[in-house]
C-alpha positions as CSV (number, residue, x, y, z in Angstrom):
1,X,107.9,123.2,91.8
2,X,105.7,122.5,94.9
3,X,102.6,120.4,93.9
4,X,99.3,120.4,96.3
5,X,96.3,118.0,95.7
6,X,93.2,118.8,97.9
7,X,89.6,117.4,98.2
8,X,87.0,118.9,99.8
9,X,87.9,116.4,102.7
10,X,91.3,116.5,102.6
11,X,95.1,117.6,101.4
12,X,95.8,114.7,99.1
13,X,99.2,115.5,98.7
14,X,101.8,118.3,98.5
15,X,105.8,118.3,97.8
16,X,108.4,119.5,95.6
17,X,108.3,117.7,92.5
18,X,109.7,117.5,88.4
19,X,106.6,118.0,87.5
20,X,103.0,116.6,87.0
21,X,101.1,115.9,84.0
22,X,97.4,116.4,84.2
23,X,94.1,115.0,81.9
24,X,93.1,118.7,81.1
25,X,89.2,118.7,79.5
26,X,90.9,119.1,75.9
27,X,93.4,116.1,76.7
28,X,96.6,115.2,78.9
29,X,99.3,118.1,79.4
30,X,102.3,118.2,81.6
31,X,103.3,121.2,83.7
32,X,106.9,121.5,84.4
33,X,109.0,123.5,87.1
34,X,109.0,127.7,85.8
35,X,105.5,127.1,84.1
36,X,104.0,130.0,82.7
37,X,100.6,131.0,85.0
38,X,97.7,128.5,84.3
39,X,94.3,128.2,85.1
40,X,92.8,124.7,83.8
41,X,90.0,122.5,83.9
42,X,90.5,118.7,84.6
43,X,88.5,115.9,83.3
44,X,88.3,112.2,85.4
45,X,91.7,110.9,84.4
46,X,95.1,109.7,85.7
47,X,96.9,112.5,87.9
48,X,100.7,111.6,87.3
49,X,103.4,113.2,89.9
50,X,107.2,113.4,88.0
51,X,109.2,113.1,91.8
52,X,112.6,113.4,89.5
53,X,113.2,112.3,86.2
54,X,113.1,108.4,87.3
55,X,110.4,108.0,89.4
56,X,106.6,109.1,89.7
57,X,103.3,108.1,91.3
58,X,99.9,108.3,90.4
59,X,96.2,109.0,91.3
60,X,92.6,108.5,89.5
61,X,91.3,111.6,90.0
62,X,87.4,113.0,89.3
63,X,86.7,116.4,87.8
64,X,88.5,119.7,89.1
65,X,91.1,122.9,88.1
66,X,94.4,123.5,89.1
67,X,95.9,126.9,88.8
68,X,99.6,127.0,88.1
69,X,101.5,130.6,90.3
70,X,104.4,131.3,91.8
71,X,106.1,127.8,90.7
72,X,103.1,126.3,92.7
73,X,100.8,124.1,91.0
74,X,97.1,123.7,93.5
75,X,95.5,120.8,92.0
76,X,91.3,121.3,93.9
77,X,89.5,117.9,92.5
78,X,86.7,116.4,93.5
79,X,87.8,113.0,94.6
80,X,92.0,111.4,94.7
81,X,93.0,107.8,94.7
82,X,96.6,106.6,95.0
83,X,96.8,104.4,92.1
84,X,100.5,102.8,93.4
């Protein structure tokens, strides 16, 4: 699955990943490769990028959506810190 992260400002990050789990307004979820088409509101939260199955990284992101085609996830927050 290719993950993007953008800002107004800037692309934050993008890459194939496992997957990436997400603090949705209702609570965290995780999107995994073949995901089903999503459209999602985000909350301020931990964003956490699965890499593989052993390793990850994370950001603090502020509010946002990310829309899930294709095998693409396009997470569009407000703000993205690398938390590692």
């Amino acid at each position: 699955m290719v993950l993007e992260i953008l800002t107004p400002e800037k692309k934050i990050y993008s890459g194939d990943v496992y997957g990436v789990q997400l603090p949705g307004i209702d609570g965290l979820f995780e999107v995994l490769n073949k995901h089903a088409p999503l459209v999602s509101a985000l909350q301020k939260g931990n964003l956490k990028i699965l890499k593989d199955k052993s390793s990850s990284s994370s950001y603090s992101i502020e509010s946002g959506f990310v829309e899930i085609i294709d095998n693409k996830a396009t997470v569009l927050v407000e703000g993205a810190v690398a938390m590692d």
